[in-house]
N, C-alpha and C positions, 0 to 999 in steps of 0.2 A: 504494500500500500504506500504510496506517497503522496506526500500533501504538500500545496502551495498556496501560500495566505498574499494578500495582500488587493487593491483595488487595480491592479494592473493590466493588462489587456488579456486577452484569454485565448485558450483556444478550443475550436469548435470541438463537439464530443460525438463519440462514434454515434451514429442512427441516421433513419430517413426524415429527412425534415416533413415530405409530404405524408400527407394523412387522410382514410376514407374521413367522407363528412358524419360517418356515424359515430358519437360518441365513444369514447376509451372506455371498456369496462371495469377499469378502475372507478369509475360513478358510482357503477350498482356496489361497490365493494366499500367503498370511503364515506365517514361519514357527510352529513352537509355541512356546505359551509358554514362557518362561522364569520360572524361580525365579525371588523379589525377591532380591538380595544381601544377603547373611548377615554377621557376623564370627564368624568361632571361637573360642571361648573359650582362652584363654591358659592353659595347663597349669603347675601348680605348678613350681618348677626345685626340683631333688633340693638336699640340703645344705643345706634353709633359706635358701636364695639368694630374695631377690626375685622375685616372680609379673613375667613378661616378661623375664628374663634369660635368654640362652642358652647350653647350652655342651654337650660333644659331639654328639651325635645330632640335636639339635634346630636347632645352628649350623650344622651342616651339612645339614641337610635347609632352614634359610633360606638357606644360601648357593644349596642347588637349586632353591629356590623364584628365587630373585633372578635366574639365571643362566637359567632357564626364562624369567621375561619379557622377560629381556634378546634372549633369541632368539625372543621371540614374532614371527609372520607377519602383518603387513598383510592385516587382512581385507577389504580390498577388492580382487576379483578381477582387476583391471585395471591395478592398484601396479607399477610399473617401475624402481621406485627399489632392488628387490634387496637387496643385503647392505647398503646403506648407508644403510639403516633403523637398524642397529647403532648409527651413532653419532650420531642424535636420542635428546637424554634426556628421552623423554617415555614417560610409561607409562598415559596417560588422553591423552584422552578412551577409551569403552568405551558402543560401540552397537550393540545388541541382541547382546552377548557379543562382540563384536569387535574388536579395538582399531583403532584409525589410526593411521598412521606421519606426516602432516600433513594441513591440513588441506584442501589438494586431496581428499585420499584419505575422508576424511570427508564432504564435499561429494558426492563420487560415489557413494558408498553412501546419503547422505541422498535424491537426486536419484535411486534406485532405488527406494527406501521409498516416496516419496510419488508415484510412480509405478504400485508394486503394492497400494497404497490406494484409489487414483484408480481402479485397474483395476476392483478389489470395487466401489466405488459406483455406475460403471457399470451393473454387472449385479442392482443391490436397485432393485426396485421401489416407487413412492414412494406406490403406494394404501394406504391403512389394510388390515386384514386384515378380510374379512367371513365371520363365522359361518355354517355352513350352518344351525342351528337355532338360532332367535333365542331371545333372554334369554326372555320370556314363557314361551314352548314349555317350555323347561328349565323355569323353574320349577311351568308348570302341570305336564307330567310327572311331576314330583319329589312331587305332591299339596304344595307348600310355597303356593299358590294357589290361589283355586278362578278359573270362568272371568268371575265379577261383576270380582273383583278386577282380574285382568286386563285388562277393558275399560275400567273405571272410568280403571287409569292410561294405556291407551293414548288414549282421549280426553280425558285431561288435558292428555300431552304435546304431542296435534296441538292442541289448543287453545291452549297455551301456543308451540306453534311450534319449541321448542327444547328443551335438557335430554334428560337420559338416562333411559328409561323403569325403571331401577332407582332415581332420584330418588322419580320419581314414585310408585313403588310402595307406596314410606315414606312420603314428604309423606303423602298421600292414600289408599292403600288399608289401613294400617296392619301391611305388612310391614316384617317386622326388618331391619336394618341386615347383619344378621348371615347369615341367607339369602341373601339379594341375593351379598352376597359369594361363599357358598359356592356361587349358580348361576353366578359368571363364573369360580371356578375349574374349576367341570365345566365350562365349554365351553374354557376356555385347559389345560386335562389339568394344573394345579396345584398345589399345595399352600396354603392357608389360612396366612400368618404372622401373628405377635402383634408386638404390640412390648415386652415384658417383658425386660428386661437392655439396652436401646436408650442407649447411650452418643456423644451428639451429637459431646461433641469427640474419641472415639476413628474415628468414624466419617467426621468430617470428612477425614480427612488421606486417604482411601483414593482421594477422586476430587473434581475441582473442583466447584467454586458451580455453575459454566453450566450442570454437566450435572444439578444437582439441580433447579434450577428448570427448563429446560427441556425435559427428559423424562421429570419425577417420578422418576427414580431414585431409591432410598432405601438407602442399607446399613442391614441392623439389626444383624446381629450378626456376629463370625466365631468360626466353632466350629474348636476344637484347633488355630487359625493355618494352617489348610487349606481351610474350605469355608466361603463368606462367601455369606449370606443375605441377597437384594437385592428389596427390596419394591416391588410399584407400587399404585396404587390402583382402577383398573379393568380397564389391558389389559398383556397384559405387555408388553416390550420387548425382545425376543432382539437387536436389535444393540446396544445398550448392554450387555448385560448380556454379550454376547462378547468386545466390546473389553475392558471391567473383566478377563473372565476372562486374556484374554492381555496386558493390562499390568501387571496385581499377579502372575500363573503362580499364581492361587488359583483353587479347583473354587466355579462361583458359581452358586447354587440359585436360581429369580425364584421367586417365589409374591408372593400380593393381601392388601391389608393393607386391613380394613374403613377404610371414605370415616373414618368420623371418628376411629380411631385416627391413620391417613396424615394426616389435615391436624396433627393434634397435635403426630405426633413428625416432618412436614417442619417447622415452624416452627422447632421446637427447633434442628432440625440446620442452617438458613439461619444462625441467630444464632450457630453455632460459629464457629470462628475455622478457617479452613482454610491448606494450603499456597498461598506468593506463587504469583502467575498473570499471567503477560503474552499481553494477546490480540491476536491479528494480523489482518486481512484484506488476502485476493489474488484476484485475478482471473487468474493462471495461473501456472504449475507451478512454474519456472525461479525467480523471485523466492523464492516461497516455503521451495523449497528452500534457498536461498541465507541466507535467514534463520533458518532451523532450525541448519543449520548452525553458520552463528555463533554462536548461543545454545552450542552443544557447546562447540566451539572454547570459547568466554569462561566455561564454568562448568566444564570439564575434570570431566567425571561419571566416577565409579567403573563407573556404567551407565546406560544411559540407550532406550528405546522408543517407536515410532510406531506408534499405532492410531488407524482411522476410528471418529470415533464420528454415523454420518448425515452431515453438511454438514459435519464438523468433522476437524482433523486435531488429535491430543492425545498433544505430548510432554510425556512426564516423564523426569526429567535427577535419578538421587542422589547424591548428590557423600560420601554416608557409608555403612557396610554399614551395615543393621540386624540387630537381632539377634532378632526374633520380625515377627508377621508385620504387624504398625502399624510405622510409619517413622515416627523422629524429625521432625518440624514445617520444622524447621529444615534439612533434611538434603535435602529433595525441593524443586522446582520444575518448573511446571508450563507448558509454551507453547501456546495453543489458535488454531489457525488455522481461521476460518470462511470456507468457500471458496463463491466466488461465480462458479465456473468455467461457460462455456456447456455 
C-alpha cells in the first residue's frame, strides 16, 4: 500500500470513466443520503445578555442536549462494550451519522462500508453505454443536417481513424457547436447547461481534483443550497454524479455543457484551490479499511462518509458544521482510495 498526502495534482485512477445511464447498484446497497452538517444559529439571550449565553430554558435544554450524547448508543451493531461506553469521553468520531464508542468499533463499521461499496462495483458494468440511435440519425432526424453533411463527416472520421463524429461535424461540415450538443442531450434524455454564474473556487471545495480531471465532472452551480448542477461535456456520468448526490445529501441535476464552454470553465476550476486530499492504493479490503479508519480515529470528524466513485473509494471527514451548503476549505478533508482489487 502506499500513500501520498498533500493538495497537489493527481493522477487519474485505473477505471472506465463512461457509465450505463442506469444507476450503480451500490444505491440499492448504501444507505441514503444524509444532510451535510449544519450549525444552528445561536438565538439572542433575553436581558441583553450576550449572543451564546444561556440561562433557563435554553440551559437546560443544553444540559439535554449534553446528557443525550452522553447516553448516545455505539453505532456499530456488534459493540459489546454496553454501559461502559459511558465512561469514554469521547463524542467524535461520527460516521455516516453514527458515533463510535473506540476505535475497534469504528474499524468495524468502516470494514462494513467498504465492503457494501465493493459489493455495488461488482455489479456496474465496465462497457461504455451505446446509443440505440447514433448521433448522425439524431441529428439528420432533427432536419439540424442534411444527408451530404453527414457523410462528409462520417468519412472524415474513418479517414482520420479517431475523434468523435460531433468533432467532425464542426471541423468540417460547418455545424454548430451548439446543435451537436443539443443532439447528445436528446439521446442522454438531458438538459443543455450554461456556464453563466460558474464560481471555480466555490465549486472546488464540493468534490476532489481526481474526480475533475478524470471523469470530467464539472459542478457549475448550486441553486437554493439544494440542487447542484453537474456538467459533462459529451456523455453523462450517472455514477459520479450519484456518489456526489449521497456525499454532499444535495439533489444533483447532470446535463452537457457545449465542448468549448466545458474546456473553459474545467480549466478554471483545475487552477482552484480545492480541499487537502490524501491518496491511497490497495490491493485488498482489510488494509484499506484499516487505513480509512485511522484517518477517523486521527481527524475525530463531527461527520464523516464512504462512497464508490468507479475504481475509487472517497472519504470525506468534516471536523466543523457548516452553515449553508459550500463547507469551509479548511473544515473538510478528503481520502481517495484507488483500488486495484482482482
Amino acid at each position: 500500500m502506499s500513500v501520498l498526502s498533500g493538495p497537489g495534482k493527481t493522477t487519474s485512477p485505473r477505471g472506465q470513466a463512461g457509465a450505463s445511464p442506469r444507476a450503480s447498484s451500490a444505491s440499492a446497497l448504501a444507505p441514503a443520503a444524509l444532510p451535510p452538517p449544519r450549525m444552528a444559529a445561536s438565538p439572542k439571550a433575553p436581558g441583553g445578555l450576550a449572543e451564546g449565553v444561556e440561562t433557563g430554558p435554553a440551559r437546560r435544554a443544553s444540559s439535554s442536549a449534553w446528557l443525550g450524547g452522553l447516553l448516545s448508543t455505539c453505532a456499530n451493531p456488534a459493540c459489546s462494550s454496553g454501559w461502559l461506553h459511558l465512561l469514554r469521553s469521547r463524542s467524535a468520531p461520527v460516521f455516516e451519522g453514527g458515533w463510535s464508542c473506540s476505535p475497534a468499533c469504528t474499524l468495524a463499521r468502516l470494514e462494513a462500508a467498504v465492503r457494501r461499496e465493493l459489493e455495488g462495483r461488482r455489479g456496474e458494468s465496465g462497457n461504455p453505454y451505446r446509443h440505440r440511435i447514433p448521433l448522425g440519425l439524431v441529428m439528420l432526424e432533427q432536419g439540424w443536417i442534411s444527408p451530404a453533411q453527414l457523410r462528409g463527416g462520417l468519412d472524415a472520421q474513418k479517414h482520420a481513424g479517431d475523434g468523435r463524429l460531433g468533432d467532425w461535424l464542426t471541423r468540417h461540415c460547418g455545424v454548430s457547436e451548439q446543435l451537436v450538443t443539443r443532439a447528445l442531450s436528446l439521446q442522454w434524455n438531458c438538459p443543455v447547461l450554461a456556464t453563466d454564474g460558474f464560481d471555480p473556487g466555490a465549486m472546488a471545495l464540493l468534490l476532489p481534483r481526481l474526480f475533475v480531471e478524470a471523469y470530467g465532472a464539472l459542478p457549475l452551480r448550486l441553486a437554493a443550497g439544494k440542487i447542484l448542477y453537474l456538467g459533462f461535456e459529451e456523455r453523462l456520468d450517472p455514477v459520479a454524479a450519484l456518489a456526489l448526490e449521497r456525499m454532499l445529501g444535495l439533489r444533483v441535476e447532470p446535463g452537457l455543457i457545449p465542448a468549448s464552454q466545458f474546456a473553459a470553465a474545467h480549466q478554471h476550476l483545475i487552477a482552484a484551490r480545492f480541499p487537502r486530499a490524501e491518496l491511497i492504493e490497495s490491493a485488498s479490503e482489510a488494509p484499506l479499511a484499516r487505513v480509512l479508519a485511522r484517518a477517523i480515529e486521527r481527524k475525530r470528524p463531527i461527520e464523516s462518509r464512504l462512497v464508490r466513485v468507479h475504481d475509487c473509494l472517497w472519504l470525506r471527514m468534516w471536523t466543523r458544521a457548516q452553515t449553508g451548503g459550500l463547507p469551509d476549505i479548511a473544515s473538510v478533508e478528503d481520502v481517495i482510495c484507488s483500488l486495484v482489487l482482482a
